[in-house]
ZAMARGU-4260 file (C-alpha; in steps of 0.2 Angstrom, whole numbers, plus 5000, padded with zeros to 4 digits):
<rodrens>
0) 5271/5299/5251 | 5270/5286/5237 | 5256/5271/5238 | 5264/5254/5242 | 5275/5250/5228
5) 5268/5233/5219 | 5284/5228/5212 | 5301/5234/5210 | 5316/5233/5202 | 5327/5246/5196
10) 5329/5251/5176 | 5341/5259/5166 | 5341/5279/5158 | 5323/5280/5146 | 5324/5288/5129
15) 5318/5306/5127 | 5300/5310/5118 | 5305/5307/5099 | 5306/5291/5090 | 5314/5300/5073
20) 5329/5285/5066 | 5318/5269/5074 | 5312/5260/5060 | 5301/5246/5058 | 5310/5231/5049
25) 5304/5229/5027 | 5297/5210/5035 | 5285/5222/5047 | 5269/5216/5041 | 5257/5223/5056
30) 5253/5204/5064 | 5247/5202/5081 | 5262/5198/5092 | 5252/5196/5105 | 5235/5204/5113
35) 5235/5204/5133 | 5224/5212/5147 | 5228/5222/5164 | 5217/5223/5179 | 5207/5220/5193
40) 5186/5219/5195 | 5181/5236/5190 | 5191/5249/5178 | 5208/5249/5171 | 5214/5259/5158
45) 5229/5265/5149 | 5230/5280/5140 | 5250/5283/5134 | 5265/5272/5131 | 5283/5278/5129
50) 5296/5266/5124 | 5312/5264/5135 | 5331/5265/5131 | 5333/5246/5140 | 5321/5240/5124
55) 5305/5241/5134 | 5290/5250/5138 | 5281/5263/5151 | 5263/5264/5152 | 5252/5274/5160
60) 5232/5276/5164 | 5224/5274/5179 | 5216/5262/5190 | 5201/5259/5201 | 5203/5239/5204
65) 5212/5233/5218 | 5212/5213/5217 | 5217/5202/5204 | 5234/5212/5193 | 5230/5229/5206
70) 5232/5217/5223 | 5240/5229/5238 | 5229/5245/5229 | 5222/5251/5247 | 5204/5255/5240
75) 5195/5257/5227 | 5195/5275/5221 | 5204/5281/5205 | 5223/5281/5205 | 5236/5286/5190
80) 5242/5271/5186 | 5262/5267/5179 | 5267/5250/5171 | 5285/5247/5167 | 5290/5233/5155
85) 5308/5225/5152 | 5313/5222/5133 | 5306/5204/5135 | 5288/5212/5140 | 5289/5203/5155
90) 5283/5217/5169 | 5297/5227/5178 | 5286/5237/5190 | 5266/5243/5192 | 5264/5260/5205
95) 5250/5270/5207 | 5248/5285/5213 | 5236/5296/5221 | 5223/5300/5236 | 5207/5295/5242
100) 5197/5302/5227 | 5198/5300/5211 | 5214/5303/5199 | 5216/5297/5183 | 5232/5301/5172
105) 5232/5306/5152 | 5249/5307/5144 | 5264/5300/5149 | 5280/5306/5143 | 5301/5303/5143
110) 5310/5315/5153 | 5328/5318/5148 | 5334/5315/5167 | 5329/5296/5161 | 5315/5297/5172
115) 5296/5301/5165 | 5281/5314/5169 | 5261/5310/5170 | 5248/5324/5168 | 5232/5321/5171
120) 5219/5326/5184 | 5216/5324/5204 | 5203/5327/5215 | 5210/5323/5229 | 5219/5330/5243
125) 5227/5317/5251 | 5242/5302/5250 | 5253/5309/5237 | 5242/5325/5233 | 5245/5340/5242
130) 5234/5351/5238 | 5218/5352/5227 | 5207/5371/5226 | 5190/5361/5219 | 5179/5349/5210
135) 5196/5342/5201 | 5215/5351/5197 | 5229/5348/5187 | 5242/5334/5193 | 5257/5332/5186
140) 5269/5319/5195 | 5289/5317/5189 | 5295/5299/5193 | 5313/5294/5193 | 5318/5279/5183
145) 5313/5267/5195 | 5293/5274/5196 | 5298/5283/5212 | 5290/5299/5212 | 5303/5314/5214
150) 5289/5330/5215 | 5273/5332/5212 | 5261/5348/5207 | 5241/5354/5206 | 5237/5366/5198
155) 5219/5374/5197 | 5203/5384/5206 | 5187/5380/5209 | 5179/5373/5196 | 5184/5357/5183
160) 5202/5360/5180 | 5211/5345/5171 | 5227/5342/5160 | 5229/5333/5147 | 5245/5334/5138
165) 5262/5338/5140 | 5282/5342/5133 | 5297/5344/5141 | 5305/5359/5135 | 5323/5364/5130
170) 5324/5372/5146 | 5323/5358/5154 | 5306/5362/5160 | 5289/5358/5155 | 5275/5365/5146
175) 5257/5357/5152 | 5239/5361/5144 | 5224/5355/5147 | 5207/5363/5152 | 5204/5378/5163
180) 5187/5381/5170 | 5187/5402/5167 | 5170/5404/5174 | 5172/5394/5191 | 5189/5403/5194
185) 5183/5419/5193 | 5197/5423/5178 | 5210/5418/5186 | 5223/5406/5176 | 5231/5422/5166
190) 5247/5427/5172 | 5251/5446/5179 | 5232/5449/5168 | 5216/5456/5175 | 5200/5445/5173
195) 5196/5442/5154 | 5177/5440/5144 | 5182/5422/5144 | 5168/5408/5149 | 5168/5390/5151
200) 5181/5381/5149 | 5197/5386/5137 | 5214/5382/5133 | 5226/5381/5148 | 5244/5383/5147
205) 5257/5384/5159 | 5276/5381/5158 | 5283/5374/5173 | 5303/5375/5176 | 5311/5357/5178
210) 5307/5359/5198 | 5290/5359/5194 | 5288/5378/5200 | 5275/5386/5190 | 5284/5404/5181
215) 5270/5407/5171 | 5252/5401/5167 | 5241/5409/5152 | 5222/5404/5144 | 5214/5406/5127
220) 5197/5403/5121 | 5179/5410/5120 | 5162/5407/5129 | 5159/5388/5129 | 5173/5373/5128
225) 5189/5374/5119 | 5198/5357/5125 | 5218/5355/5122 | 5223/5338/5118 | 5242/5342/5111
230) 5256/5353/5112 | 5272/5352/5102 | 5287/5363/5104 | 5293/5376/5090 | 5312/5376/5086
235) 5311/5392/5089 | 5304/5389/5106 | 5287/5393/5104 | 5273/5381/5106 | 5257/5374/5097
240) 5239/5368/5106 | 5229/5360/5097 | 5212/5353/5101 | 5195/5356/5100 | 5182/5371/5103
245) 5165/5374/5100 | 5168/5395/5104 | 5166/5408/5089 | 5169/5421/5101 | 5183/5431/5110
250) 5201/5421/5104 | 5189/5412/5090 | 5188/5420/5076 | 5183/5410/5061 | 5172/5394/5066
255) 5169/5381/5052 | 5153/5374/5062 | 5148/5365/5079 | 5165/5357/5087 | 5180/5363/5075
260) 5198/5359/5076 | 5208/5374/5084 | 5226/5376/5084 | 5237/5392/5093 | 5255/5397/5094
265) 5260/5405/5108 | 5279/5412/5113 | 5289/5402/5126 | 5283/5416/5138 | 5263/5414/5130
270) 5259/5427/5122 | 5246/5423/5108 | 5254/5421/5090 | 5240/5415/5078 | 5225/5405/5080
275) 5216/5395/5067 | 5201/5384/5065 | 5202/5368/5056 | 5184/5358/5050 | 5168/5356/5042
280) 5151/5361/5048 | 5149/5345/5058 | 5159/5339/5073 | 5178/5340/5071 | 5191/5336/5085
285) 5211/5336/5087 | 5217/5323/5098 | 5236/5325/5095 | 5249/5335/5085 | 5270/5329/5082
290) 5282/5339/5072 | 5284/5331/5055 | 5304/5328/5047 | 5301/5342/5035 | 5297/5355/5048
295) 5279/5355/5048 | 5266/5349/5059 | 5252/5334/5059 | 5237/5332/5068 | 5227/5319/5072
300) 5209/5317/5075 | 5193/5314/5069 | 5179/5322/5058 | 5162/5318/5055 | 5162/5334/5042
305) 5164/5333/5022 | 5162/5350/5017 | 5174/5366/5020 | 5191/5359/5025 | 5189/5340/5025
310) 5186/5335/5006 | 5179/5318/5009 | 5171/5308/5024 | 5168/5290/5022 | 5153/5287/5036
315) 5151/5292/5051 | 5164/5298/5058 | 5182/5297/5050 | 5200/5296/5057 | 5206/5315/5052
320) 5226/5318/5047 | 5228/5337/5045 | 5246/5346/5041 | 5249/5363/5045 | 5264/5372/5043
325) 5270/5384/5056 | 5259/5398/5051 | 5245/5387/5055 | 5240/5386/5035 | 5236/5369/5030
330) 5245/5358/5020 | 5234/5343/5017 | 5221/5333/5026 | 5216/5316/5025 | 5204/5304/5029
335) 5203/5285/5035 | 5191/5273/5038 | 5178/5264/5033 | 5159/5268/5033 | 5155/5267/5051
340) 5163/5277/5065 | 5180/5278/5065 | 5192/5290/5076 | 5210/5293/5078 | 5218/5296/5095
345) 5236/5297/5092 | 5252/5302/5082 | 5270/5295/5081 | 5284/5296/5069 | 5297/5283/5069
350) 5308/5289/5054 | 5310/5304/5041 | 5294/5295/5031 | 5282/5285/5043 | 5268/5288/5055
355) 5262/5279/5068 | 5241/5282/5071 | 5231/5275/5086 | 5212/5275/5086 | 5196/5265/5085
360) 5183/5256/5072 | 5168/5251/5070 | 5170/5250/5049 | 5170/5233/5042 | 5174/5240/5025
365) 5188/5250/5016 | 5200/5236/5023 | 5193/5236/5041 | 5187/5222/5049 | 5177/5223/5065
370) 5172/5211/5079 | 5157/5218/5088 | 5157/5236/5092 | 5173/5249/5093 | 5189/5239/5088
375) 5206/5245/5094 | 5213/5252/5075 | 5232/5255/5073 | 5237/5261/5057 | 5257/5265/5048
380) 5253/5278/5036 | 5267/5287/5024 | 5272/5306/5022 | 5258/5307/5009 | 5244/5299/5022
385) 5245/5283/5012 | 5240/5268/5023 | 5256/5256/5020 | 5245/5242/5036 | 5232/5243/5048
390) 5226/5233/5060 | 5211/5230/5071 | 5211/5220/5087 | 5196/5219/5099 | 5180/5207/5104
395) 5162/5209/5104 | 5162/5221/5116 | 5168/5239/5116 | 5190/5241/5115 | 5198/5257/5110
400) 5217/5261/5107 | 5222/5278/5115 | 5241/5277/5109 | 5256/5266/5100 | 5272/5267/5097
405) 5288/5259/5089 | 5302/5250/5101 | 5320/5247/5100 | 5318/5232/5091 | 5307/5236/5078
410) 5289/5231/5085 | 5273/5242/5090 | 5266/5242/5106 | 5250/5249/5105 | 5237/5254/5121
415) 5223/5257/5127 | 5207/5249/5135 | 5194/5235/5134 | 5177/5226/5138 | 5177/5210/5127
420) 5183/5194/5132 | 5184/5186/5116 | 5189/5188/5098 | 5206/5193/5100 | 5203/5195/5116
425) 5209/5184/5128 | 5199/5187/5145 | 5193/5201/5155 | 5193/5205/5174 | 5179/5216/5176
430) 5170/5232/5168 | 5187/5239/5157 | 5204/5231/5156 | 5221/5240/5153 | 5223/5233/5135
435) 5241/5229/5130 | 5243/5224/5110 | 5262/5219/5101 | 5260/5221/5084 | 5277/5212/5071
</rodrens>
């Protein structure tokens, strides 16, 4: 069962993942297209945005309104939540999808079928969930074209299991991570594997074929929280994790300090290739990895560090660029920002040169201007890490950007969510807005 359809019309085939041969036009100068917000009276977000072959856009987040932008929402729990805008950014479609508890969606992705796929997590086990093991699962939801959802899976035990990325693999198929609670599963999650030393939560991968039928589900971690945020298929057909742990035992074997950067390859059946820790002695995180044009690999994060790996830190917390190559050695790092706190929540490239990075800021220096507190932060950087614009958007109030990305015509749209409602704000509808910015 899908919940009532808001509004529908039907699409044409979306692009696959990669945004490699769109370029932004030499007159791109970063300027604020325009700024809008999404919701109802209490909190609306949006967490991922893919562009579509039709010149649009699909967002997704999740949803607890049901007035205002969310009216025909039957109630007032957490639902993933799917926008679908034409070229014209005039809205297509909105769906939610979920139960009667709370569910809330973290990556959306293209699916080569034209249709898309959402991971996030559910604690329902009702209306379009089918099952749920414990405090919160897994859910992955494949949608056709038109939003209409074609299968759904959960996947998880007792405890607080929750994905958070995902890639659709060469197969056909998918490969989600996320967070597997090892303690409150009793070991369970490995594959064909007895129960492991593992504790709290770690690394959870597990391939899926294009069905959504599990064939395989592995874990990798130590004794307190390693959190995947990305995954990336190798050419080869392996995969890299990346996120962040704060373990420095079992699969950790080199921590820098308190939260480091931790990156794994794994074959396309999981077996463990390497594992490497990335950071300083403070608090370091990985929120997103791509493949780069000349076959290497960048991350995205943030770094409140300046010794070890990270040369330089600017304040409190810095935007953190690290490129590995496919041995997991490191290339370069970088860091952005000002002399506040600064974070980076996503990677794009766009073209053999150019990145695309989404974050927050609360600098007013080092070319950042800020409106009150956090200030959605989107940034074009070159092959080097050298900022080419940036741009922050936001009020007196609190507004992040989770995600950006590059359309058809040459324009960003850039996502994520707020709590001002003014600045560049134009209004808000209750606790958090979905937060839609078009950058030209």
């Amino acid at each position: 069962m899908i919940k009532k359809t808001l509004l529908y019309t039907s699409l044409i085939c979306l692009f696959a993942c990669g945004k490699e041969g769109i370029t932004l036009p030499p007159s791109f100068k970063g300027e604020t297209a325009f700024v809008k917000t999404f919701g109802g009276s209490l909190n609306d977000v949006a967490h991922s945005v893919v562009a579509t072959a039709d010149g649009g856009y699909a967002i997704a987040g999740y949803t607890q309104s049901n007035d205002f932008d969310l009216q025909g929402k039957s109630n007032t729990s957490f639902d993933f939540l799917v926008l679908k805008y034409d070229a014209n950014d005039a809205l297509v479609w909105k769906k939610t999808y979920g139960g009667s508890n709370d569910d809330r969606a973290q990556q959306l992705i293209n699916t080569s079928d034209g249709g898309l796929a959402v991971i996030g997590y559910t604690k329902s086990n009702d209306g379009d969930v089918t099952r749920n093991a414990g405090d919160r699962d897994y859910w992955i939801v494949k949608l056709d074209s038109n939003g209409n959802l074609s299968w759904q899976q959960s996947f998880g035990y007792l405890g607080r299991d929750f994905g958070t990325c995902v890639t659709e693999t060469k197969d056909g198929g998918f490969l989600i991570a996320g967070e597997l609670d090892v303690t409150s599963s009793g070991g369970q999650g490995n594959s064909k594997s007895s129960r492991t030393l593992h504790a709290g939560g770690d690394f959870w991968a597990i391939k899926l074929n294009k069905s959504g039928t599990k064939e395989w589900s592995k874990y990798y971690g130590g004794s307190f929280s390693d959190t995947p945020y990305g995954v990336v298929e190798m050419p080869n057909g392996n995969f890299i994790i990346t996120g962040t742990s704060d373990s420095s035992d079992v699969d950790i074997t080199d921590n820098k300090g308190t939260y480091d950067v931790w990156a794994v390859q794994i074959t396309s059946k999981g077996t463990l290739v390497w594992r490497k820790n990335f950071g300083g002695s403070e608090i370091d995180e990985a929120k997103g990895i791509i493949a780069t044009p000349d076959q290497h690999y960048m991350l995205i994060g943030n770094t409140r560090s300046s010794d070890k790996d990270i040369q330089a830190n600017k304040g409190g917390a810095d935007l953190w660029l690290l490129k590995i190559d496919s041995q997991g050695t490191k290339v370069w790092e970088q860091t952005l920002g000002g002399s506040s706190f600064d974070v980076g929540n996503a990677i794009r490239t766009f073209d053999t040169a150019n990145f695309l990075l989404a974050g927050s800021s609360r600098s007013a220096d080092n070319g950042l201007t800020n409106r009150g507190q956090n200030d959605a932060w989107i940034v074009q950087i070159d092959a080097t890490g050298k900022i080419q614009w940036q741009k922050t958007i936001g009020g007196s109030d609190i507004d992040f950007c989770y995600d950006a990305t590059v359309l058809n015509n040459g324009r960003v749209i850039a996502v994520g969510e707020s709590t001002s409602k003014n600045g560049d704000i134009p209004g808000n509808k209750g606790f958090s807005d979905v937060l839609i910015i078009k950058l030209q």
